[in-house]
N, C-alpha and C positions, 0 to 999 in steps of 0.2 A: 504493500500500500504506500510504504513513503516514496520507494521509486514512482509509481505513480503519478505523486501528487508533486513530485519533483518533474517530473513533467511535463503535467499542467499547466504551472505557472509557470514554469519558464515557456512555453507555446502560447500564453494568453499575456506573458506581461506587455506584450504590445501594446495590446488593445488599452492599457493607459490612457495612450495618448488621443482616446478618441472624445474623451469626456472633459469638463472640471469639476473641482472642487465644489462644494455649497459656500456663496458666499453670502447668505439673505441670513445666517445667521454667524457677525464680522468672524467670530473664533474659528468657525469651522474653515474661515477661507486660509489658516495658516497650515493645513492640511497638506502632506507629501503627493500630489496627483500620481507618482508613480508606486507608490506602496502595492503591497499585493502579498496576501496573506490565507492561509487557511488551517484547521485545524478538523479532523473527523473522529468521532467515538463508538467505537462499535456497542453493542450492549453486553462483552464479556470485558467491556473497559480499559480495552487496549485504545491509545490515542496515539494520532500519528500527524504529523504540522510539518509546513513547507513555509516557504515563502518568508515574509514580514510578520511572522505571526506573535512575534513577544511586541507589537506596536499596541499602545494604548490608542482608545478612542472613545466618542462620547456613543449610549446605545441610541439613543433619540428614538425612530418610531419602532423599532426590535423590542423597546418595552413593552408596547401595546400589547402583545399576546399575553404578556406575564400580569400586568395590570391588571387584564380582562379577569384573568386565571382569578387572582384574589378578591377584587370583586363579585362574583361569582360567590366564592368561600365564604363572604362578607353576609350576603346578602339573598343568595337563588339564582334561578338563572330566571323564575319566573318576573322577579323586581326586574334583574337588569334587562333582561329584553322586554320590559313596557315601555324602555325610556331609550333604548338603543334598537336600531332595527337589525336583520339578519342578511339583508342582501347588498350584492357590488353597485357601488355608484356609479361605474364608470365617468366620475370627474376625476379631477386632480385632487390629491389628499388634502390640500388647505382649501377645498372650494365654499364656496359661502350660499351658491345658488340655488339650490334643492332645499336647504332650511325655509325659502321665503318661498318656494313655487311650489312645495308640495307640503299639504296636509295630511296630519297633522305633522309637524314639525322635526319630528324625533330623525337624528340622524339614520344615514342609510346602515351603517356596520361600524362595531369596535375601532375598523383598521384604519379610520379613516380621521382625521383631526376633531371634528366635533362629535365623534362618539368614542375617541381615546377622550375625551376632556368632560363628558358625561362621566366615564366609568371610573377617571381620576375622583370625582367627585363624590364617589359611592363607597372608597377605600374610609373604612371607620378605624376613628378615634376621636379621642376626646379635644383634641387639638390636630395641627397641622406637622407641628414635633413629635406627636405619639405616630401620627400616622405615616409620616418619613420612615420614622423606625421602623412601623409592620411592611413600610415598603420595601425596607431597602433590607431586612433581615427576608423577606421572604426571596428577592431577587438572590441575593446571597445563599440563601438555603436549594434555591434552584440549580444555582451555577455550582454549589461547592465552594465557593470563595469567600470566606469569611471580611475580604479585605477589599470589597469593593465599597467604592466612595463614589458621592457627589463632584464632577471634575467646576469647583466652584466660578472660575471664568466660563467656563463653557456657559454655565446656567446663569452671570449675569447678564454674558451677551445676548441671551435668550430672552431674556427677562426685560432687556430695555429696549428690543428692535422687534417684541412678541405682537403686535398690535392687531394684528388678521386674527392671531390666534385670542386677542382679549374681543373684537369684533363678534368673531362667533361666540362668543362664551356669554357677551351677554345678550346675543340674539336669543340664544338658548333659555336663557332667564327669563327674558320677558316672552317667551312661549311657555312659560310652568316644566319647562326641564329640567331643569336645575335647580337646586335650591342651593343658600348659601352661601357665603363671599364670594363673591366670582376673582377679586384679585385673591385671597385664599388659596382658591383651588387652582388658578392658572399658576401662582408660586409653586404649590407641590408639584403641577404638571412639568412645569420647567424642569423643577430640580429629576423627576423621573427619566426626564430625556437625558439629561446630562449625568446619568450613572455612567462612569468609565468601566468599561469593558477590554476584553482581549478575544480574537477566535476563539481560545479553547472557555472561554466564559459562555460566549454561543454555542458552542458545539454541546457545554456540559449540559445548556439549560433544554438543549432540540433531543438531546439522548435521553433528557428524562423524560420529558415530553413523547417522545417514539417507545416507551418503554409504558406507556400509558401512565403516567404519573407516579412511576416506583424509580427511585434513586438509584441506579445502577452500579454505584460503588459499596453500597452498604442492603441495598435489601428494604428500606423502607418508604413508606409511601408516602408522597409530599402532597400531591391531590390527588383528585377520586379520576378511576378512568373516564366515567364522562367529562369532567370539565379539560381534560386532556384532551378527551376525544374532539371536543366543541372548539375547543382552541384551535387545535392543527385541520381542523375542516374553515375556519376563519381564514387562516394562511393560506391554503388551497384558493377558495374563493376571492381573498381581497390581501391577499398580504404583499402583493406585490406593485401596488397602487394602481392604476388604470391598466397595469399590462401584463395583470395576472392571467387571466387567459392565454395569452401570447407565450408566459413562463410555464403554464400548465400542459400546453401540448410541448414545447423544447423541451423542459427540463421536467415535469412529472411530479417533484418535490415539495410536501407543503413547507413554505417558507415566507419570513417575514425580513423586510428588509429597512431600512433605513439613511437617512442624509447623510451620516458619518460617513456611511460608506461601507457600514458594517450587513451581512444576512445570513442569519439563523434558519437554518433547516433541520426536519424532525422527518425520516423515513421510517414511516412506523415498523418498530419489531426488529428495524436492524442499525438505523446509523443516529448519531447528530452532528451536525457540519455547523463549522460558523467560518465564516467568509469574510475577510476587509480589503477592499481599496475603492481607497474616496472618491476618485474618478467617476464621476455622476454622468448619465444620460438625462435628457430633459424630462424624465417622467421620476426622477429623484432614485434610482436606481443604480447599483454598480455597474459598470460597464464592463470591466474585465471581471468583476465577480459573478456577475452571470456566464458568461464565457466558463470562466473554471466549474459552477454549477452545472454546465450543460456537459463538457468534458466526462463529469464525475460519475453523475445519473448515466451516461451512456454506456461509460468503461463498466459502470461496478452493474449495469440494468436496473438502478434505483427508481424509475418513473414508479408509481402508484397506479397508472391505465394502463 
């Protein structure tokens, strides 16, 4: 497998050069455009890494699945999807249009910016510091990583160039979505995106995930298989922001990916892959990280159809 993936990236580090960086939020635009990284975990948790993969980066929308996950745990699945819907929008993930032309109001799916910033909203605690906590202990308890943090510039650049994403949040409010501080819960949304990750932090959290919610290094269960199961049918469907379908027939893989640059994949029953390089296509997508996903699905036969 590391031959393999030694490979890969070197066949796809080209494609770098076909994207950039995110610069709509300033941090990320200090970003290496040629990184390129991967890490894979089988479920007998052997792991195998190529590339840039000891490269830190912020998770930004790769939380969204995890998010969902404890939301869920928080709450039901029947609370959260009264307020969040189950189908692809087919916009662009920050889009703002479908909140005001279709009734009722409720975002179209989790994966998408105003129904991550519902379900941000639905994480309990007493406060916005308790709730950090259960946030960021439970991302931690997903990955194995006890030492994952807030990358705190990340989340202030977030926090002061956010305004699309304050936009929807309180369109959402004054439709009865939302309840509650709306600057509140956009703070914790920030600081969720700006967890610093690594691939093998993705790969650990997509193999538990592919494992139906049992920890694959120890034996025990972090969530129940449905909210696992519900998750990785989300990433199939919308994880890939308007060009999921397009990833669904290439690559087969439910996966979720994000502006860092970073994308988490869960092939159920056998792998977790996580993926970096920043090199964005205009639909907020890696461009050589898709390339090595397609590579990998084909070499190893991981499509799910």
């Amino acid at each position: 497998m590391k031959y393999i993936l030694d490979e890969i990236i070197e066949n796809n580090r080209k494609y770098t050069s076909e994207g950039n960086v995110a610069t709509y939020i300033p941090e990320l635009a200090k970003g290496n455009r040629d990184d390129l990284g991967v890490c894979v975990i089988d479920m007998e948790n052997n792991t195998y890494k190529s590339g840039d993969y000891d490269r830190k980066f912020t998770i930004q929308s790769v939380s969204k699945p995890i998010s969902l996950a404890l939301a869920i745990m928080d709450n039901g699945k029947e609370n959260v999807f009264s307020k969040v819907g189950m189908e692809p929008s087919g916009d662009p993930f920050n889009s703002i249009m479908k909140l005001e032309t279709v009734k009722p109001s409720i975002p179209y799916n989790p994966m998408i910016n105003a129904g991550a910033i519902v379900i941000t909203s639905m994480i309990k605690g007493k406060d916005n510091d308790e709730k950090l906590d259960r946030m960021l202990n439970f991302f931690r308890r997903l990955s194995c990583n006890p030492t994952l943090e807030v990358n705190k510039d990340v989340y202030m650049s977030e926090k002061i160039t956010g305004d699309r994403n304050r936009a929807i949040a309180y369109l959402l409010k004054s439709e009865g979505i939302i309840d509650g501080d709306i600057e509140g819960i956009l703070d914790l949304y920030f600081k969720q995106c700006a967890i610093e990750v690594t691939v093998e932090d993705l790969a650990r959290m997509g193999a538990n995930l592919a494992s139906y919610g049992i920890d694959i290094s120890n034996g025990e269960r972090i969530v129940s298989e449905d909210i696992a199961r519900t998750v990785k049918t989300f990433m199939v469907t919308c994880g890939m922001y308007d060009a999921s379908g397009e990833f669904a027939i290439n690559v087969g893989i439910p996966s979720k990916s994000g502006v860092g640059g970073g994308i988490m994949c869960s092939v159920p029953k056998k792998l977790g892959i996580g993926v970096f390089g920043p090199s964005l296509d205009k639909k907020g997508n890696s461009v050589a990280g898709i390339r090595v996903l397609k590579d990998i699905s084909r070499r190893a036969s991981l499509s799910i159809f």
